[in-house]
C-alpha positions as a Python dict, from the first residue, in 0.01 Angstrom:
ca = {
    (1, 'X'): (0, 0, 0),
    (2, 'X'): (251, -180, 205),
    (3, 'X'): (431, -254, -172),
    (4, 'X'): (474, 99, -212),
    (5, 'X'): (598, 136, 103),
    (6, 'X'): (847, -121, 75),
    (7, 'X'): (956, 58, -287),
    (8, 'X'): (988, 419, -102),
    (9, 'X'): (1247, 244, 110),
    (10, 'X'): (1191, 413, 439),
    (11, 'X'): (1545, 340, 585),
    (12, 'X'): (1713, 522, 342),
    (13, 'X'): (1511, 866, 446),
    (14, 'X'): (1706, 972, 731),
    (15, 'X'): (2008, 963, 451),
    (16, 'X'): (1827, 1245, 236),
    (17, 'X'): (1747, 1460, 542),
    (18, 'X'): (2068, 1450, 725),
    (19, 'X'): (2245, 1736, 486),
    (20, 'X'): (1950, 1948, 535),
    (21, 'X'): (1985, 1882, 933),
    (22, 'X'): (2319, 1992, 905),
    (23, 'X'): (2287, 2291, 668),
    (24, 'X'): (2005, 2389, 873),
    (25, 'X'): (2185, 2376, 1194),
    (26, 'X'): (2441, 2575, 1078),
    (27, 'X'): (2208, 2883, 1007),
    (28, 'X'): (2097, 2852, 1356),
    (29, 'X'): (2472, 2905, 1462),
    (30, 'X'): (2447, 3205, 1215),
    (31, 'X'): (2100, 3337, 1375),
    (32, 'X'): (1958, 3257, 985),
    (33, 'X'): (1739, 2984, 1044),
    (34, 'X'): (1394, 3015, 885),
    (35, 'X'): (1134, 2716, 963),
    (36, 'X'): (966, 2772, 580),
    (37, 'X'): (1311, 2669, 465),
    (38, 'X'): (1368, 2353, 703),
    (39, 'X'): (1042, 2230, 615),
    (40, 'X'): (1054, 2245, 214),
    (41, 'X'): (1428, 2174, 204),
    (42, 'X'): (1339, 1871, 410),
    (43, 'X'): (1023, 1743, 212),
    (44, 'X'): (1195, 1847, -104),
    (45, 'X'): (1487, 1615, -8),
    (46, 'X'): (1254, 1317, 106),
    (47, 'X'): (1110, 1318, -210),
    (48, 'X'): (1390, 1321, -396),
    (49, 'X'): (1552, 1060, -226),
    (50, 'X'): (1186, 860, -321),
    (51, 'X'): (1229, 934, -650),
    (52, 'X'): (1543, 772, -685),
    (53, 'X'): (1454, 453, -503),
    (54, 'X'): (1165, 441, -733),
    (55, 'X'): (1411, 475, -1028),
    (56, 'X'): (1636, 232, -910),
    (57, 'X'): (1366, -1, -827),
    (58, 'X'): (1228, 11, -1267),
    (59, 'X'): (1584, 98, -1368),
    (60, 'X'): (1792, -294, -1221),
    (61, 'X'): (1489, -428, -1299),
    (62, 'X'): (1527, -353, -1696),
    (63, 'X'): (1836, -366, -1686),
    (64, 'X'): (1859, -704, -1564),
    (65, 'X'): (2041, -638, -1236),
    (66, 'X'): (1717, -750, -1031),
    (67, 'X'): (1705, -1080, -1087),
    (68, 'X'): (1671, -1413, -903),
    (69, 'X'): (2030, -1427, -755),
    (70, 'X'): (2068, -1104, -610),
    (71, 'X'): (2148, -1112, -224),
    (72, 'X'): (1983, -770, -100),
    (73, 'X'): (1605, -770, -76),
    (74, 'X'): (1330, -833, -364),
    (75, 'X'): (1217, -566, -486),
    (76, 'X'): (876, -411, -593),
    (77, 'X'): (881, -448, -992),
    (78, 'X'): (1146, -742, -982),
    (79, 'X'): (835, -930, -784),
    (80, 'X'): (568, -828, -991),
    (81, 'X'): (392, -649, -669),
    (82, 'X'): (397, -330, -906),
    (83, 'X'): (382, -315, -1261),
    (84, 'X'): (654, -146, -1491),
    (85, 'X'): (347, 147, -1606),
    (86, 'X'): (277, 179, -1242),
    (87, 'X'): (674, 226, -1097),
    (88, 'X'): (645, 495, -1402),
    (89, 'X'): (406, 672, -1316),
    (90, 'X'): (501, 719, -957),
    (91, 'X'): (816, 816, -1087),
    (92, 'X'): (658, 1136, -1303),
    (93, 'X'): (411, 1235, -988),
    (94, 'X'): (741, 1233, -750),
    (95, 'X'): (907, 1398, -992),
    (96, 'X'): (660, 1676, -1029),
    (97, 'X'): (606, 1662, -615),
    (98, 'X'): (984, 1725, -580),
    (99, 'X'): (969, 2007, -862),
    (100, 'X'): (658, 2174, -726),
    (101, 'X'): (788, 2174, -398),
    (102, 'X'): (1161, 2240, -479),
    (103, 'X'): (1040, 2588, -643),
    (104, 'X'): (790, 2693, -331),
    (105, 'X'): (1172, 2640, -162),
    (106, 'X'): (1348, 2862, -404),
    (107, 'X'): (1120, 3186, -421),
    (108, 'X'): (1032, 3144, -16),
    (109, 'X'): (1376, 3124, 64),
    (110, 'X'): (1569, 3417, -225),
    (111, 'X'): (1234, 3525, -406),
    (112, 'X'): (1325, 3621, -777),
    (113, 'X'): (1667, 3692, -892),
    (114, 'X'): (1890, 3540, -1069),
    (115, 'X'): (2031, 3363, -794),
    (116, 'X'): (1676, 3168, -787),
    (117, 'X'): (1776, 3065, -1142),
    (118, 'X'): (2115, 2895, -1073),
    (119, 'X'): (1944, 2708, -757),
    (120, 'X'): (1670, 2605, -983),
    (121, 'X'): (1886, 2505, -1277),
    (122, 'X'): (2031, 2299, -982),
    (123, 'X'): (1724, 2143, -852),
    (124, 'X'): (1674, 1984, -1195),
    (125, 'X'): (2017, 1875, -1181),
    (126, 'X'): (1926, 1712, -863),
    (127, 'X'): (1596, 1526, -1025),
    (128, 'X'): (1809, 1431, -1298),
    (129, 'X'): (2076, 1271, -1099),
    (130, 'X'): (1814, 1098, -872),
    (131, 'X'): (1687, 960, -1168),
    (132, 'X'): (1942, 897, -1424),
    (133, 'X'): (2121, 674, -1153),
    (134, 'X'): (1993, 350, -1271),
    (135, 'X'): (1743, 403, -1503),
    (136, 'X'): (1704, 493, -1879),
    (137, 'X'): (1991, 445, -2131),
    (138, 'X'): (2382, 446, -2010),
    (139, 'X'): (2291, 525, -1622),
    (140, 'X'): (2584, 682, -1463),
    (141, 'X'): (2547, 413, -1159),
    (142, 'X'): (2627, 147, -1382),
    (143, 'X'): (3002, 349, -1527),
    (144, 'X'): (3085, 418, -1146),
    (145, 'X'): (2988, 733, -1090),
    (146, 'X'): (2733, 739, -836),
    (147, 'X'): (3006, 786, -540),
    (148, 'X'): (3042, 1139, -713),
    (149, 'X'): (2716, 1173, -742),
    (150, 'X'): (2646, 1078, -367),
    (151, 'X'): (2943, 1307, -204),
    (152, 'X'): (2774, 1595, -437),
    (153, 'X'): (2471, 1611, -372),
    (154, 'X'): (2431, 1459, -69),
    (155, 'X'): (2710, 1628, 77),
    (156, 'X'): (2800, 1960, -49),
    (157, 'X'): (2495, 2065, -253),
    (158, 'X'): (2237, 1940, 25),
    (159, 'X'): (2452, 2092, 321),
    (160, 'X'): (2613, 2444, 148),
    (161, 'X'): (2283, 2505, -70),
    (162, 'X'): (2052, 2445, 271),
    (163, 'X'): (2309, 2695, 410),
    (164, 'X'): (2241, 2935, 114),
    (165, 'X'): (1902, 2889, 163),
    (166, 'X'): (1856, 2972, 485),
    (167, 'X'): (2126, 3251, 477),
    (168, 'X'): (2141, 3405, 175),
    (169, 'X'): (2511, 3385, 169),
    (170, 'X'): (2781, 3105, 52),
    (171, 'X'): (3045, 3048, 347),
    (172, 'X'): (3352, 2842, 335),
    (173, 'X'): (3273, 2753, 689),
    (174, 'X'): (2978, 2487, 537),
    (175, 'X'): (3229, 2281, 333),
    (176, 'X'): (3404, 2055, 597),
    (177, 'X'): (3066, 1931, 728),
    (178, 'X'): (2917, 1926, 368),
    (179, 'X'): (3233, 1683, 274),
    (180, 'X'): (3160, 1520, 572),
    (181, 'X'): (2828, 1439, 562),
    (182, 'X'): (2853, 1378, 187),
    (183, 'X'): (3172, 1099, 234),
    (184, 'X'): (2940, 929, 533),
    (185, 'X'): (2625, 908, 275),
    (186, 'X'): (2876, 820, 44),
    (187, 'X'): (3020, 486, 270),
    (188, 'X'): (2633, 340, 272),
    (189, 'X'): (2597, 350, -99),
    (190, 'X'): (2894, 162, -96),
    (191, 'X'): (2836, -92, 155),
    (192, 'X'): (2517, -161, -64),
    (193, 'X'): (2782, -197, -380),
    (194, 'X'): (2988, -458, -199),
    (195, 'X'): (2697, -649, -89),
    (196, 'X'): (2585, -626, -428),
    (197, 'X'): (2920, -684, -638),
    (198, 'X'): (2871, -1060, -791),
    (199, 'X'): (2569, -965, -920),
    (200, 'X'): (2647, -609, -1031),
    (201, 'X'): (2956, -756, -1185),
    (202, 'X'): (2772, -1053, -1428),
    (203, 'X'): (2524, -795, -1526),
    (204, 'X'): (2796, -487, -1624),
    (205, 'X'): (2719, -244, -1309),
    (206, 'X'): (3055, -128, -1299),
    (207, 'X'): (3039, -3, -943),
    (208, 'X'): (3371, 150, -722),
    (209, 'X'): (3327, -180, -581),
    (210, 'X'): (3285, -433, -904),
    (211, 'X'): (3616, -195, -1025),
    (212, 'X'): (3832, -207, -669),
    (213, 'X'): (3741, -575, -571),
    (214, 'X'): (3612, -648, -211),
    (215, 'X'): (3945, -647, 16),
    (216, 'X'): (4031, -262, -170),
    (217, 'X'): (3645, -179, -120),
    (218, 'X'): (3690, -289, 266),
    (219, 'X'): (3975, -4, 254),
    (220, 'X'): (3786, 245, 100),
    (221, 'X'): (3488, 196, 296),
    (222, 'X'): (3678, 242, 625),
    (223, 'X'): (3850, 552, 455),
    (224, 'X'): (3474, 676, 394),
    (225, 'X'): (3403, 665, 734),
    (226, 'X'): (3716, 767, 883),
    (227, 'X'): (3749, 1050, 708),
    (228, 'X'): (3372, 1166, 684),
    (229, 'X'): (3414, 1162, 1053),
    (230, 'X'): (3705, 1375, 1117),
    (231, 'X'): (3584, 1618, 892),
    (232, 'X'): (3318, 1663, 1105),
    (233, 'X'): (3541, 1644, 1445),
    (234, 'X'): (3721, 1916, 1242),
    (235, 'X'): (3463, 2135, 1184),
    (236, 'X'): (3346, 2168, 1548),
    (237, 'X'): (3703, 2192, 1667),
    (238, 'X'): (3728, 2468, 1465),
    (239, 'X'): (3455, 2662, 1530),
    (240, 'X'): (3292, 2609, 1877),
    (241, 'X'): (2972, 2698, 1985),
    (242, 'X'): (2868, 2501, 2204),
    (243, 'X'): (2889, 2144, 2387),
    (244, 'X'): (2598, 2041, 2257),
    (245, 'X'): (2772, 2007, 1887),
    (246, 'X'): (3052, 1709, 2029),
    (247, 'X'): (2698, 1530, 2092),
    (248, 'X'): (2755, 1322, 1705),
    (249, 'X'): (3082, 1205, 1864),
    (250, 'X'): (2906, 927, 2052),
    (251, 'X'): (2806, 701, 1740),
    (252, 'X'): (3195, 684, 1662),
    (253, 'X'): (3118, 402, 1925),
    (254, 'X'): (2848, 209, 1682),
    (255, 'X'): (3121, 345, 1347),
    (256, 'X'): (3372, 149, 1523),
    (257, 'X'): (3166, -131, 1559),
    (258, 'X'): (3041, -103, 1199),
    (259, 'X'): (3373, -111, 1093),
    (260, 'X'): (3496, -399, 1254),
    (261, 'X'): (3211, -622, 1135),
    (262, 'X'): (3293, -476, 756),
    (263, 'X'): (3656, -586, 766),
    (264, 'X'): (3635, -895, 953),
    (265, 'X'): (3333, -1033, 726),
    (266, 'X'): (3367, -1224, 428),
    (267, 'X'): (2997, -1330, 343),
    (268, 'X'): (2820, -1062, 122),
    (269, 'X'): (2536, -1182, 216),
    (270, 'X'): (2562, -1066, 583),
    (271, 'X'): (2595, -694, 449),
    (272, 'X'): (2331, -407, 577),
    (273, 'X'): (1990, -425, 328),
    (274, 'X'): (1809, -150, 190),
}
């Protein structure tokens, strides 16, 4: 059990839920929120976030990218603690989980219109992208795509269509935390990039990083954060509620540190695992 665990990549959780935190909260500032909604949204998220560490786990390992040299930690099919037909299997019953649940979230939350249809053509968007990532033929993670991919559905899909969900309504008003959120998700994927980049690089996973080099990844990273965070800061300038909402503003202390370690360090190996 404790090999599975280590594939579902627990850290990485708290990632998947934060846009439907923050989409959630939101409806409560709009009197919306429904606890049927917060609950699938959230274990629809979780599992597609598992689903796509599961992916990534099978999908470096065929395509090479797992190998001896890598610096990050060894994972579950690279070791041999899980099998190829195993990691695939998981794969389909997460997949199906994150389906199942994902449409219980749907008709709960807008019943059967055709709005239900454009949030469930979505959803299999979503599955898609959690899987195509790394895995199967010409995954878009390896062309340098899965920033997009990150700040989309992490960010403005997760946080506006949790919104949606809750409300029944789009509102511009969801966007500058959605872009928010999305560009902070968007930073750790790359911090995992630049951590990976000599061995992304001699195996053609043309990451933003492997394309930028480390001193312009540095940059962007910092702009990831920076700007992720002042979107945020933004928003609740903006459109005040309550004190309570400034509380985020106190890890700008550990982002500053974060930061400062990033810029100043040279040794990949020294980067945050996952």
């Amino acid at each position: 059990m404790k090999h599975w665990l280590h594939a579902f990549r627990l850290r990485t959780l708290p990632l998947a839920m934060s846009s439907i935190i923050t989409g959630s909260a939101l409806a409560i500032f709009h009197n919306a929120f429904r606890w049927p909604v917060f609950v699938l949204a959230l274990f629809t998220a979780i599992l597609l976030q598992v689903l796509s560490n599961l992916a990534n786990d099978l999908g470096d390992h065929l395509h090479g990218t797992d190998n001896e040299v890598r610096v990050g930690p060894q994972r579950a099919v690279q070791s041999g603690a899980i099998s190829t037909a195993a990691m695939k299997r998981a794969m389909w019953i997460c997949g199906l989980l994150s389906f199942i649940s994902g449409i219980a979230l749907i008709v709960i939350a807008l019943g059967f219109s055709v709005t239900t249809l454009v949030f469930l053509l979505i959803g299999l968007l979503a599955i898609g992208a959690a899987v195509k990532y790394t895995f199967g033929s010409n995954p878009y993670g390896y062309a340098g795509f899965g920033d997009i991919s990150v700040l989309l559905f992490f960010g403005i899909v997760g946080v506006v269509g949790t919104f949606y969900l809750h409300t029944g309504a789009f509102s511009a008003v969801a966007l500058l935390p959605a872009i928010g959120i999305g560009l902070l998700s968007t930073a750790v994927l790359n911090l995992n990039n630049m951590r990976d980049i000599h061995g992304d690089a001699a195996n053609g996973k043309r990451t933003m990083v492997v394309r930028m080099g480390s001193a312009r990844a540095k940059r962007y990273h910092a702009a990831l954060v920076l700007i992720g965070f002042a979107c945020l800061v933004l928003f609740s300038a903006t459109h005040f509620c309550t004190w309570w909402q400034y509380l985020f503003a106190l890890s700008f202390i550990a982002l500053d540190r974060h930061l400062r370690f990033v810029l100043k360090n040279r040794s990949h190996e020294h980067w945050i695992r996952r």
